[in-house]
VEXBA-492784 format. One record per residue (C-alpha): x negated, y, z. Coordinates in Angstrom, 3 decimals. Example, Ala and Ser with C-alpha at 12.3 -4.5 7.8 and 13.67 -1.06 7.14 Angstrom:
<rs>
@u:-12.300	v:-4.500	w:7.800
@u:-13.670	v:-1.060	w:7.140
</rs>
This chain:
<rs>
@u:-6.829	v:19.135	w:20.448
@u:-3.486	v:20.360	w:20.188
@u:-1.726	v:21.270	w:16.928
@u:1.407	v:22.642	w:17.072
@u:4.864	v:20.852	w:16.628
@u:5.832	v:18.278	w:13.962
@u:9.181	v:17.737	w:13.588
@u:10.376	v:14.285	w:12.166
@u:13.031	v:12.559	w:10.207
@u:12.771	v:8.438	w:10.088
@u:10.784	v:8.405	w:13.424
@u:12.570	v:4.540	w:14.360
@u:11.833	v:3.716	w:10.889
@u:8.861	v:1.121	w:9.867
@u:6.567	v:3.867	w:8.543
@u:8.245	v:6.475	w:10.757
@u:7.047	v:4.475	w:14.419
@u:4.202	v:4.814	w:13.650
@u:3.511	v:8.462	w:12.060
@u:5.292	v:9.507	w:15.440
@u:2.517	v:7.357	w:17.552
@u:-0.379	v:8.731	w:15.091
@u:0.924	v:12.583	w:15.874
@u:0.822	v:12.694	w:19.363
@u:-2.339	v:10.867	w:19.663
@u:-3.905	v:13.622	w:17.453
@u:-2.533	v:16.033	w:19.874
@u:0.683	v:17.228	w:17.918
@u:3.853	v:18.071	w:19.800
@u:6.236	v:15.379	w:18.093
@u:10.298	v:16.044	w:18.379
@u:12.029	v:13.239	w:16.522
@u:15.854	v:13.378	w:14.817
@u:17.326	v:9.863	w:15.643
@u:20.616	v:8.546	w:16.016
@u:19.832	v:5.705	w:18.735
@u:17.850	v:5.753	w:21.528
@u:14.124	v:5.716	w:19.808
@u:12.039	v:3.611	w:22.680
@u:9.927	v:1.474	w:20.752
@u:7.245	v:-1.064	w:21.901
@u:4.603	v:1.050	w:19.361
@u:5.447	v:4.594	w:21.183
@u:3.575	v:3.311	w:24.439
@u:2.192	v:5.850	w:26.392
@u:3.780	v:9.078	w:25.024
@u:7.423	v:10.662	w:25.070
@u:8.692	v:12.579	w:22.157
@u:11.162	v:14.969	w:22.263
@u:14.600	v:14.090	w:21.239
@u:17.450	v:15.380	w:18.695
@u:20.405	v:13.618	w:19.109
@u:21.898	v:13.234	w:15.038
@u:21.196	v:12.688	w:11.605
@u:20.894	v:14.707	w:8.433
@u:24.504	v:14.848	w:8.225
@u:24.282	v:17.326	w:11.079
@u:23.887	v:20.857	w:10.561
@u:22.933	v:21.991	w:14.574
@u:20.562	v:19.044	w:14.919
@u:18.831	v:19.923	w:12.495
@u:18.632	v:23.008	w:13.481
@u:17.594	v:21.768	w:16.660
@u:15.201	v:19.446	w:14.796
@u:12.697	v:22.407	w:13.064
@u:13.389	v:25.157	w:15.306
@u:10.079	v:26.455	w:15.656
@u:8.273	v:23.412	w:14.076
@u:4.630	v:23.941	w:12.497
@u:5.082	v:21.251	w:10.197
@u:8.474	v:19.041	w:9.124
@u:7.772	v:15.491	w:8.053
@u:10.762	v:13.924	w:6.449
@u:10.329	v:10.186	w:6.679
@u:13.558	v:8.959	w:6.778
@u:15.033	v:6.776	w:3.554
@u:17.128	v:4.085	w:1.925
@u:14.664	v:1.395	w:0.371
@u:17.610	v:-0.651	w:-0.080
@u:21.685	v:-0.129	w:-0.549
@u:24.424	v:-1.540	w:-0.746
@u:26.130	v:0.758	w:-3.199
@u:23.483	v:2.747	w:-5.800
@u:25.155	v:6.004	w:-4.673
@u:23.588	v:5.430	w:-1.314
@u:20.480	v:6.006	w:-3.136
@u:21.116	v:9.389	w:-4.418
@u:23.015	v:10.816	w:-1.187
@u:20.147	v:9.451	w:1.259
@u:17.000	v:9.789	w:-0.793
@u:17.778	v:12.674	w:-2.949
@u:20.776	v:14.628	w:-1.062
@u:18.828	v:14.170	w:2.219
@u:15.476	v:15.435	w:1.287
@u:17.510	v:18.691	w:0.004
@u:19.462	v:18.832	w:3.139
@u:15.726	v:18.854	w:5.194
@u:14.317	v:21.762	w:3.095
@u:17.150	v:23.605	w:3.397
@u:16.690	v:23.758	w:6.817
@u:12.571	v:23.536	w:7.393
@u:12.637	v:27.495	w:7.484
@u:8.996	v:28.975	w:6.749
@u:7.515	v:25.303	w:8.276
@u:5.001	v:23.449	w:5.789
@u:7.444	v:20.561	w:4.516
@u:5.797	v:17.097	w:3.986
@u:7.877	v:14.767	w:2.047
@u:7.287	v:11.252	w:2.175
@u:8.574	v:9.827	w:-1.035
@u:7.069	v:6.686	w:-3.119
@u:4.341	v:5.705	w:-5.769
@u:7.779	v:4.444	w:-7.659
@u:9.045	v:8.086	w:-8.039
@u:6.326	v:8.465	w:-10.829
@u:7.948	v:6.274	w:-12.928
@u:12.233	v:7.270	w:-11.685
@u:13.555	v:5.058	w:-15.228
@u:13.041	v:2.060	w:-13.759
@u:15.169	v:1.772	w:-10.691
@u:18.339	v:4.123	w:-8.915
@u:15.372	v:4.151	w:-5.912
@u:12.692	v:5.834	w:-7.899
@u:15.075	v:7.935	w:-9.284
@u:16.030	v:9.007	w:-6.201
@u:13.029	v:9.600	w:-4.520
@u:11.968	v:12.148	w:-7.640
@u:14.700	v:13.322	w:-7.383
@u:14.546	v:14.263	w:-3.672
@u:10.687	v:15.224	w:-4.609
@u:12.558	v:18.140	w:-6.866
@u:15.166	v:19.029	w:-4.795
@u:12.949	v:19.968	w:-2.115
@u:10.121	v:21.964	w:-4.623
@u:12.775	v:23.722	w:-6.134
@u:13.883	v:25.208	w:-2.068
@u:10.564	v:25.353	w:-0.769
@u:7.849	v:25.890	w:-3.486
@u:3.917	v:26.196	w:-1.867
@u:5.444	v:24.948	w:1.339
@u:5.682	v:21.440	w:-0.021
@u:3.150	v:18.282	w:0.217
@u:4.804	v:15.711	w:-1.697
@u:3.255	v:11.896	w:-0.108
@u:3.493	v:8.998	w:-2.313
@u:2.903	v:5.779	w:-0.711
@u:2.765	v:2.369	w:-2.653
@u:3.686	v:-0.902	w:-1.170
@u:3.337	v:-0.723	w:2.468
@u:2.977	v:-3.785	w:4.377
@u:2.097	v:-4.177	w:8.244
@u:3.526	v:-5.714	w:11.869
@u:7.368	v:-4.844	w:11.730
@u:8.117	v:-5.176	w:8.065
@u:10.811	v:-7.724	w:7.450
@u:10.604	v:-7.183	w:3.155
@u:6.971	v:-8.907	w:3.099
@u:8.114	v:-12.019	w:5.932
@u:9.265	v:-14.188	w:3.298
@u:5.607	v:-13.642	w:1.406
@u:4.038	v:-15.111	w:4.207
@u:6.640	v:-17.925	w:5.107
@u:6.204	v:-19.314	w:1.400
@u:2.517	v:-18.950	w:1.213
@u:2.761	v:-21.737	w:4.446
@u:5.256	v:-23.704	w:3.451
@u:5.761	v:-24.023	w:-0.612
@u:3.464	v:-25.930	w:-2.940
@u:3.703	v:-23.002	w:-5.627
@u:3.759	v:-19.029	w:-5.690
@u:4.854	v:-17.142	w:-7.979
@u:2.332	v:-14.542	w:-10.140
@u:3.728	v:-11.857	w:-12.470
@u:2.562	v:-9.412	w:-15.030
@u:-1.147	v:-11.349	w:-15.785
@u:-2.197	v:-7.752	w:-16.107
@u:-0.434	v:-5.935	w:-13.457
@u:-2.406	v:-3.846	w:-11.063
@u:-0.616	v:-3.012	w:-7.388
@u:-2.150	v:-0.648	w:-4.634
@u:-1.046	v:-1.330	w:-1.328
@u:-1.598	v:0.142	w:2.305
@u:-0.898	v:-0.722	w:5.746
@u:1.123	v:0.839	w:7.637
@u:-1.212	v:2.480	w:10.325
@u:-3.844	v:3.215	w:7.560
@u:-0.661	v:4.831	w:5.770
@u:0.057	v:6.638	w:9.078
@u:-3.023	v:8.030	w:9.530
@u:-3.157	v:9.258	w:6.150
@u:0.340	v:11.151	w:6.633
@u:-0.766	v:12.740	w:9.700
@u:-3.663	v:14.044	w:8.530
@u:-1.294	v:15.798	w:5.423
@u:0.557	v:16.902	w:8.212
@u:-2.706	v:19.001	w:9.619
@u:-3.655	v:20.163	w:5.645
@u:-2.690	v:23.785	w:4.459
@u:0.340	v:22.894	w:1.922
@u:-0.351	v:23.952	w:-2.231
@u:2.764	v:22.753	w:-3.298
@u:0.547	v:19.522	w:-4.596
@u:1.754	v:15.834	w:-4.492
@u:-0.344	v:13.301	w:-3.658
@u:-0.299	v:8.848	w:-3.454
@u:-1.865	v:7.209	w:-0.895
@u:-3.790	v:4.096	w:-1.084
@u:-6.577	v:1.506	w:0.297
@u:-9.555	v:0.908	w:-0.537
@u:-8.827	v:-0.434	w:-3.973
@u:-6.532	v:2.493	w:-5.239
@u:-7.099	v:0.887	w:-8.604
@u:-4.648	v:-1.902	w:-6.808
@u:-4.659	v:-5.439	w:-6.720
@u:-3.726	v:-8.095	w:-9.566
@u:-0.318	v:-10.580	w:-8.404
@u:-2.759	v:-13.270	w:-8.276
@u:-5.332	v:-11.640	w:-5.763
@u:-2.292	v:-11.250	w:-3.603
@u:-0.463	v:-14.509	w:-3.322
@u:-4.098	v:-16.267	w:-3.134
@u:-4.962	v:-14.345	w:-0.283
@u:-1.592	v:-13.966	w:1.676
@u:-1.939	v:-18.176	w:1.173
@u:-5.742	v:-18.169	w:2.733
@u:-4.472	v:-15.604	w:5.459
@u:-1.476	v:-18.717	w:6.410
@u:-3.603	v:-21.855	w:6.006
@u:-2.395	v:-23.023	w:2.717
@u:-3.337	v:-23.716	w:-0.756
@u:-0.175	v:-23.758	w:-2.777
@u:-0.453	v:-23.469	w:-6.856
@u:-0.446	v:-20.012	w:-8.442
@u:2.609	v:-20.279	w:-11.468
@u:2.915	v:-17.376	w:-14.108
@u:6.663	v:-16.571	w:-13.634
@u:8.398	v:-15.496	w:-16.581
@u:9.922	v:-11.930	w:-16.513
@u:13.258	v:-13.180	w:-17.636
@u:13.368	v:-15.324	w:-14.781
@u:12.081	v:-12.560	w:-12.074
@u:15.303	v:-10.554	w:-14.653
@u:17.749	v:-13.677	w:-14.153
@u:16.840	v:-13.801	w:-10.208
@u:17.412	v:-10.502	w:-9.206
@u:20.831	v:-9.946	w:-11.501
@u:22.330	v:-12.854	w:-8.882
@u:21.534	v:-10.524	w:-6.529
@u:24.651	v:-8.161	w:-7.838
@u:26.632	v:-10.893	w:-6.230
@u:25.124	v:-9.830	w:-2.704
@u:25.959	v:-6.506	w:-2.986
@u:29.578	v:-7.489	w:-4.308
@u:29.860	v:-9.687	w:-1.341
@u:28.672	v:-6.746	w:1.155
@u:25.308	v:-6.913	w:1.263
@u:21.989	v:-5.035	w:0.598
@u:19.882	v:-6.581	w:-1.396
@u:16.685	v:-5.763	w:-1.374
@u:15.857	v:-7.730	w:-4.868
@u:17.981	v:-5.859	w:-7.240
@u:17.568	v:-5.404	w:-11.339
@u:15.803	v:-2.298	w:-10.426
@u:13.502	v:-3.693	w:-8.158
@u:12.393	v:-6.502	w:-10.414
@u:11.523	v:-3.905	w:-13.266
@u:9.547	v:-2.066	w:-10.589
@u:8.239	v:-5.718	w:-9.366
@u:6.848	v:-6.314	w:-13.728
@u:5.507	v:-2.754	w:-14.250
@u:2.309	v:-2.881	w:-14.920
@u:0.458	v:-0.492	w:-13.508
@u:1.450	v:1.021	w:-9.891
@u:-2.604	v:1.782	w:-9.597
@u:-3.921	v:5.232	w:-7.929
@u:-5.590	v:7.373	w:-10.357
@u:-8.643	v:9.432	w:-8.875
@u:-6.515	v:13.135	w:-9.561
@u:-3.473	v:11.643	w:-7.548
@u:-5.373	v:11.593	w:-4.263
@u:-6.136	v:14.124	w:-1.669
@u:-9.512	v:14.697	w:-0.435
@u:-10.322	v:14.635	w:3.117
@u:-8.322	v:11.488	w:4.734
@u:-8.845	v:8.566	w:6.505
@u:-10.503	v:6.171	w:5.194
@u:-8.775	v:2.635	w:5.939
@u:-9.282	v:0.446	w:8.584
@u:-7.575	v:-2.401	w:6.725
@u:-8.463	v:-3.894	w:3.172
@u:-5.748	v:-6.745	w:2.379
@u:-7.226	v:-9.759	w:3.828
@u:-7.650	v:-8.391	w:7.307
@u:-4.598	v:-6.196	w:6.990
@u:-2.071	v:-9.538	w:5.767
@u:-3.908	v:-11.478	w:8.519
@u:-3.255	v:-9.038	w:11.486
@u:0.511	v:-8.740	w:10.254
@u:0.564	v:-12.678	w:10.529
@u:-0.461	v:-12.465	w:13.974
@u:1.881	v:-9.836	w:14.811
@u:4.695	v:-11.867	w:13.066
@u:3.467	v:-14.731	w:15.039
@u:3.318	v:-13.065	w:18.823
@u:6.567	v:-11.463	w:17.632
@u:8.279	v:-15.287	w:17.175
@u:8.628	v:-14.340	w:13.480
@u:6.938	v:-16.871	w:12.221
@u:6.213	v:-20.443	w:14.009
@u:2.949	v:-20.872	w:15.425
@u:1.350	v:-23.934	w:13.073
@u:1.742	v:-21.169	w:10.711
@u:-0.695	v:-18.641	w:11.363
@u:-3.842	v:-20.612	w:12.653
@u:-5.688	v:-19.291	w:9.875
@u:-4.646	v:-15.529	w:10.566
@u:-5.182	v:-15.800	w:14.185
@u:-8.909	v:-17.161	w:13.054
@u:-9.699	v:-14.282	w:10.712
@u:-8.302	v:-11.484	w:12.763
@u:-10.005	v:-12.743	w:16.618
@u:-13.325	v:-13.984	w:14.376
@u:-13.879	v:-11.908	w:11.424
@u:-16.907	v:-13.561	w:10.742
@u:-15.248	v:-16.683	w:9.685
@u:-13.805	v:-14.651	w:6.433
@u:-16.398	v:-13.299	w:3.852
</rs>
């Protein structure tokens, strides 16, 4: 059934693939702002229409929403190299989009870590962009706040998965700590149905199953049983998580964009990035993934991808082809 146009920003991005794939197979028009040639590998069998720029550019975005039904803004820094970055990408940018959405309904895709901007330049700039853009637009907003996403393509979780194979010991923080997560097509599918939703001006967090979230221990154990291995749980300390990401200042100092910082570890030890019942929107998707089958079909990605050797995912490749074998 067609739908109308979305317009969207972050369309090459690891959420933004595939929101643009979920669209057009709902039967939305899809024109993407990008600032490279988008062909992707997950945009088989459809075409979107192209603006050449970025948010820097006034005509392209013009270009971008002329005529648009709806106006997802996707794109975002989830790591910098200077904290500035933060602000002009997350916050400027998001002000820069709803300046120019017109009368189109506006659907922001911010982060779960905006509820709590103290803790890191990031969260503070994604509430930031959150009020920059209800203070242009008003009604016309739906505010999305994902937590963790995880899925094939994400490079931030690869090192998860390459310790749970090959160290004796994983780390566990916060005893406490609860932690929703998502994949990235449930998360998808949960954006594009926003997309089709009459917009209230209302913000709302996306989740799993278990939107009450998942202790650290839950997830190392099973990211381990989804790779094969049985390494040792250890409580880490959160002056050492502190101590390890303040080395990471050297990084940036040396040109590089960490995506451990001081900020990220005090987001890493807070203890409660749960989904409350109120935060969530009635009427989506359920998901298709809870986290052992979602961790193990990211394994086998990483492993048909050469991300990750093949000795390393026999496990995965056994859940995901024999789901059966996993209770």
């Amino acid at each position: 059934m067609a739908r109308g146009l979305a317009a969207l920003t972050g369309a090459t991005g690891f959420l933004g693939r595939q929101v643009a794939r979920e669209l057009a197979r709902q039967g939305w028009r899809v024109r993407v702002l990008t600032r490279r040639d988008p062909i992707h590998a997950d945009w088989r069998g459809f075409e979107p229409e192209v603006v050449a720029g970025d948010l820097s550019d006034p005509a392209a975005l013009a270009a971008l929403t002329r005529g648009a039904d709806v106006v997802i803004h996707a794109a975002g820094l989830v790591k910098a190299r200077r904290l500035e970055d933060f602000a002009r990408v997350n916050a400027e940018g998001a002000a820069t989009i709803a300046a120019a959405a017109g009368d189109a309904h506006l659907l922001l895709v911010s982060s779960l870590a905006a509820r709590e901007p103290q803790l890191s330049p990031y969260a503070a700039s994604k509430r930031a962009g959150e009020d920059a853009a209800r203070a242009l637009v008003g009604d016309r907003l739906t505010v999305v706040r994902p937590p963790a996403i995880y899925g094939p393509g994400d490079r931030e979780i690869l090192p998860l998965f390459r310790a749970a194979a090959r160290t004796p010991v994983l780390p566990v923080f916060a005893d406490h700590a609860r932690t929703a997560l998502i994949h990235v097509e449930d998360a998808a599918r949960q954006v594009a149905a926003l997309a089709d939703m009459t917009p209230q001006g209302a913000t709302h967090a996306l989740s799993d199953s278990r939107p009450e979230g998942y202790g650290w221990a839950e997830i190392m154990r099973t990211a381990a049983e989804v790779m094969g291995g049985r390494p040792r749980l250890v409580r880490t300390p959160g002056a050492v998580v502190h101590g390890l990401a303040a080395a990471s200042v050297l990084r940036r100092l040396a040109g590089g964009a960490p995506i451990f910082t001081p900020g990220k570890a005090r987001e890493l030890l807070h203890p409660d990035w749960s989904v409350a019942p109120h935060e969530r929107a009635a009427g989506l998707p359920q998901p298709e993934f809870d986290l052992s089958t979602g961790l193990a079909q990211t394994a086998r990605w990483y492993r048909a991808a050469g991300w990750l050797p093949r000795e390393f995912v026999t496990a995965a490749l056994q859940t995901v082809e024999n789901p059966e074998l996993h209770d």
